[in-house]
C-alpha positions in Angstrom: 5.5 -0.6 31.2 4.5 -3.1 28.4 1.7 -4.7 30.9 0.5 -0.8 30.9 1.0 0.1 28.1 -1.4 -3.4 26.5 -4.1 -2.4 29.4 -4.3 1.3 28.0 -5.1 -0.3 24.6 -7.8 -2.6 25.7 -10.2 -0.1 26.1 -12.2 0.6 22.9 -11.6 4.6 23.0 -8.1 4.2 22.9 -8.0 1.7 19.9 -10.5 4.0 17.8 -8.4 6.7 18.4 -4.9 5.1 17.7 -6.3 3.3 14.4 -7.3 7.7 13.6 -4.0 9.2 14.5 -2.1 6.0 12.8 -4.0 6.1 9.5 -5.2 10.1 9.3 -1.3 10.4 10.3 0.6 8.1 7.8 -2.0 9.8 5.3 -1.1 13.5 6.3 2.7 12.5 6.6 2.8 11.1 3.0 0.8 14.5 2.1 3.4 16.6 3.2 6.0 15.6 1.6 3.9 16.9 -1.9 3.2 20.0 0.2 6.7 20.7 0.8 8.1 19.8 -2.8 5.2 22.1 -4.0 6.0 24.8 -1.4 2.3 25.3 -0.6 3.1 25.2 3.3 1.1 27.9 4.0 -2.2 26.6 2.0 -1.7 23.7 4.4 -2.0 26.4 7.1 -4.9 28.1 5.4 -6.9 24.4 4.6 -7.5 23.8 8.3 -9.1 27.5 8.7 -11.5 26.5 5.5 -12.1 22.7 7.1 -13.1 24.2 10.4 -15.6 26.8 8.9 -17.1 24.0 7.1 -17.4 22.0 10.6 -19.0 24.7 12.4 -21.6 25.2 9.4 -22.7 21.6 9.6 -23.3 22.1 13.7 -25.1 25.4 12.6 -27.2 24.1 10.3 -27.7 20.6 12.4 -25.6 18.6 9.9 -23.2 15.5 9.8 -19.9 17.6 11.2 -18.2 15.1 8.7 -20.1 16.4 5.6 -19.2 19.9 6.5 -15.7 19.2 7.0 -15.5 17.2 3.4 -17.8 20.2 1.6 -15.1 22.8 3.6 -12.3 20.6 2.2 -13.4 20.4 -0.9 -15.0 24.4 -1.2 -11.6 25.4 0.0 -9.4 23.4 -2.4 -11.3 24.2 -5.7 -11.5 28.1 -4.8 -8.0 28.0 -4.0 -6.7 26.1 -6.8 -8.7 28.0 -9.7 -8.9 31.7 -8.0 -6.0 34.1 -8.8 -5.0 32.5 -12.2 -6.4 35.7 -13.6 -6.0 38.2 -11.0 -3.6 40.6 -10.1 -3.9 39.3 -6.7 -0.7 36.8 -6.7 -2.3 33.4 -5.3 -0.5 34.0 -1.7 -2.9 37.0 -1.3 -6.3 34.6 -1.3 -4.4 32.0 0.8 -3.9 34.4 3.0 -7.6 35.4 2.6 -8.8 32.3 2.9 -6.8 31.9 6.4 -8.5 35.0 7.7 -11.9 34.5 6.6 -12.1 31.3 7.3 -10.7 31.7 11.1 -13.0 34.7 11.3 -16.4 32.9 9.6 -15.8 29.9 11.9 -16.0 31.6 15.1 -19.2 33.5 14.2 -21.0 30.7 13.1 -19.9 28.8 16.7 -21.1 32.2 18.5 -24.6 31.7 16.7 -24.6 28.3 16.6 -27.6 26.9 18.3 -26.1 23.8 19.8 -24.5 23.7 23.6 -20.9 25.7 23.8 -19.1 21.8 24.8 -20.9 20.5 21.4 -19.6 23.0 19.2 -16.3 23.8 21.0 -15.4 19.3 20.5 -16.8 19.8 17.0 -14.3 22.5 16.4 -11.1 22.0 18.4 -11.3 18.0 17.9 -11.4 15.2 20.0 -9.2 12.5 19.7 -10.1 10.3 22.8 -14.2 11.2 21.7 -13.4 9.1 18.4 -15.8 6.0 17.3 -15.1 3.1 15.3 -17.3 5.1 12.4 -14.4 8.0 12.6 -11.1 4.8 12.3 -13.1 3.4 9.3 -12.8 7.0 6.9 -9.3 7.5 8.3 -8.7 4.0 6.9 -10.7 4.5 3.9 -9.2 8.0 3.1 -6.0 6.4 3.7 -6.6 3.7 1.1 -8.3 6.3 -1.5 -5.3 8.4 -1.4 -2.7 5.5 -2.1 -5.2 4.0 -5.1 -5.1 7.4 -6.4 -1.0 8.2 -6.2 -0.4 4.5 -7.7 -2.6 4.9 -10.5 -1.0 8.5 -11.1 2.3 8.4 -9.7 4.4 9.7 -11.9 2.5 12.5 -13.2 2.1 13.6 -9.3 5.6 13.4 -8.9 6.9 14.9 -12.1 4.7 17.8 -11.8 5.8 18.3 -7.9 9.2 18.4 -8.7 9.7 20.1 -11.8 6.2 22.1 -12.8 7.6 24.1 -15.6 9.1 21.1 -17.6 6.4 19.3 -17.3 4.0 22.4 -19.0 6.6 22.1 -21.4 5.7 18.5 -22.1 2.5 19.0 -22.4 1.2 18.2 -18.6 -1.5 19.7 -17.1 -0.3 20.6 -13.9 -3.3 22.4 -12.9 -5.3 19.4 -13.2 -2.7 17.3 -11.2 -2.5 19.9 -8.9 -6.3 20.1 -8.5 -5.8 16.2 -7.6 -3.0 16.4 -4.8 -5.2 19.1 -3.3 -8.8 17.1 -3.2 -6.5 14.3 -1.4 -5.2 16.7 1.0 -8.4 18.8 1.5 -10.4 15.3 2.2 -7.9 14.1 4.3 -7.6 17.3 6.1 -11.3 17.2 6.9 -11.4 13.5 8.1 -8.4 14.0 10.5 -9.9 17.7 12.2 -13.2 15.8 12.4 -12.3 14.3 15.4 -8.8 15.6 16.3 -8.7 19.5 15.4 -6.7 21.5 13.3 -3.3 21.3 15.4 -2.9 17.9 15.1 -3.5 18.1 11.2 -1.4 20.8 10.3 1.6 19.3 12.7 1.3 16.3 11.1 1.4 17.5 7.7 4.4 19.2 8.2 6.3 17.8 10.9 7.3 14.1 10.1 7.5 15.3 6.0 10.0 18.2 7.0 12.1 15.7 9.2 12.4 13.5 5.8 13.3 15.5 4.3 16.1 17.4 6.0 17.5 13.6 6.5 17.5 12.2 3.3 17.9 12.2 -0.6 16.4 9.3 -1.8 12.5 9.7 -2.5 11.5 6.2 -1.2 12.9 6.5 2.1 11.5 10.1 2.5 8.0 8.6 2.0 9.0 5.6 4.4 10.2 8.0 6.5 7.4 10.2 6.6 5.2 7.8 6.8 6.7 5.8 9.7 7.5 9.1 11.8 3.7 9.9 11.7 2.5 6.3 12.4 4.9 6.7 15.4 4.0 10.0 16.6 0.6 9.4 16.9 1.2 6.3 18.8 3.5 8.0 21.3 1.5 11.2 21.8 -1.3 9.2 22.3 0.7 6.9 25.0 2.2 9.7 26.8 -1.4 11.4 27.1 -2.4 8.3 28.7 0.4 8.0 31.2 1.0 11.4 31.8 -2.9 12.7 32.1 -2.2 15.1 28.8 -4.3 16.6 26.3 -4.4 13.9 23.3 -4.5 16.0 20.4 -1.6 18.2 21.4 0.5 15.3 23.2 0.4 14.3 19.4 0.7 17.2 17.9 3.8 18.0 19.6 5.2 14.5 19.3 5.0 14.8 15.2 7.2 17.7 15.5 9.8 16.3 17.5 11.7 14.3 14.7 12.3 17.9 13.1 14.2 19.3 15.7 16.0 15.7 16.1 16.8 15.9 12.4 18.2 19.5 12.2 20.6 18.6 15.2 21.9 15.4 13.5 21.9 17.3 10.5 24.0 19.9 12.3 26.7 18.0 13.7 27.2 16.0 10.9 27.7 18.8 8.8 30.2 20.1 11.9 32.5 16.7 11.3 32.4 17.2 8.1 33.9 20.8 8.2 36.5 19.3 10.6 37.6 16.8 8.9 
């Protein structure tokens, strides 16, 4: 299995897109766990909609697919961070906006895009096995972006996830912090659907983040956790859809999500012995 396992990686394919699902992983895991504590779950849903559109405009308009999916990212995180503040439209109405339209846009710009169906339908569904070396280089530099960012600002991040009405109290401006977490998210987003698709991003963001967080308390092992989990899952998805002749993106996909239901049945029967005891 080993001797298999070290041939699979040999090929060049398979390291570029290992090096993706490990760093645009660990980078959406760690996410999560911000996405959780800020119960924005569902703008996590909505972001891959607004990525996708921004995919399938680059491949209308003959562009970099990587541009459009940064400029979708980005587009997508400013309207929805600074739209509803004065509306009577609470701000779950233009997520949920946002999820439509985008879906909806993306679809009928593919349908009139001029480039083959296969083109536009890799471009917009992801392909983890078409990734290049280019693609694992911004994984890795989004990856190390996002951590310069949350250790230069760390506790303002964290404070303001936690507790957002004691720190506008103090003084904080959470919509500006806010505004942060979600460029970090919407350009990480975009990088990882680039060349893996929109299941594998949002399962990522909320699978190994969710498993931490059912299983622990402390903060730091949550992020190790998290972290870990979606380094993992992208290397055993990817394995299995070796070995097993599966789809890569969804093998992964599916393998991020595991840990949850792992962690809600240890979770369970602990909480049984305790009630027995």
């Amino acid at each position: 299995m080993i001797e298999t396992i070290s041939e699979m990686y040999s090929f060049t394919f398979m390291q570029n897109a290992l090096a993706v699902g490990v760093f645009g992983g660990g980078l959406l895991a760690f996410l999560g766990i911000f996405v959780h504590l800020r119960r924005i779950v569902f703008l996590g849903a909505a972001l891959p909609q607004i990525v996708a559109t921004g995919i399938a405009a680059a491949v209308f308009f003959a562009i970099s697919p990587i541009l459009g999916a940064i400029g979708g990212g980005i587009l997508g995180i400013v309207l929805l961070s600074f739209t509803g503040k004065k509306s009577h439209l609470p701000p779950d109405g233009w997520i949920g906006l946002a999820f439509a339209a985008g879906s909806s846009v993306a679809i009928v710009l593919v349908a009139l895009s001029p480039a083959p169906d296969g083109e536009v339908l890799r471009f917009f569904t992801g392909d983890i096995l078409g990734t290049t070396r280019s693609d694992a280089l911004f994984a890795f530099g989004a990856a190390i972006a996002v951590g310069i960012i949350f250790r230069l600002f760390w506790s303002r991040i964290v404070i303001t996830g936690f507790d957002p009405v004691m720190s506008a109290t103090m003084g904080i401006k959470v919509q500006l912090w806010d505004a942060l977490v979600f460029l970090c998210l919407g350009v990480a987003l975009a990088i990882v659907m680039n060349t893996a698709g929109g299941m594998l991003a949002f399962s990522m963001l909320v699978g190994p983040s969710a498993a931490a967080l059912i299983l622990f308390r402390s903060f730091p092992l949550i992020i190790i956790f998290s972290v870990l989990t979606g380094m993992l899952a992208s290397f055993g998805g990817l394995t299995a859809s070796f070995l097993y002749d599966l789809p890569g993106g969804p093998a992964m996909a599916t393998a991020a999500l595991v840990p949850v239901v792992i962690a809600w049945i240890y979770n369970s029967v602990k909480a049984l012995k305790y009630r027995r005891v």
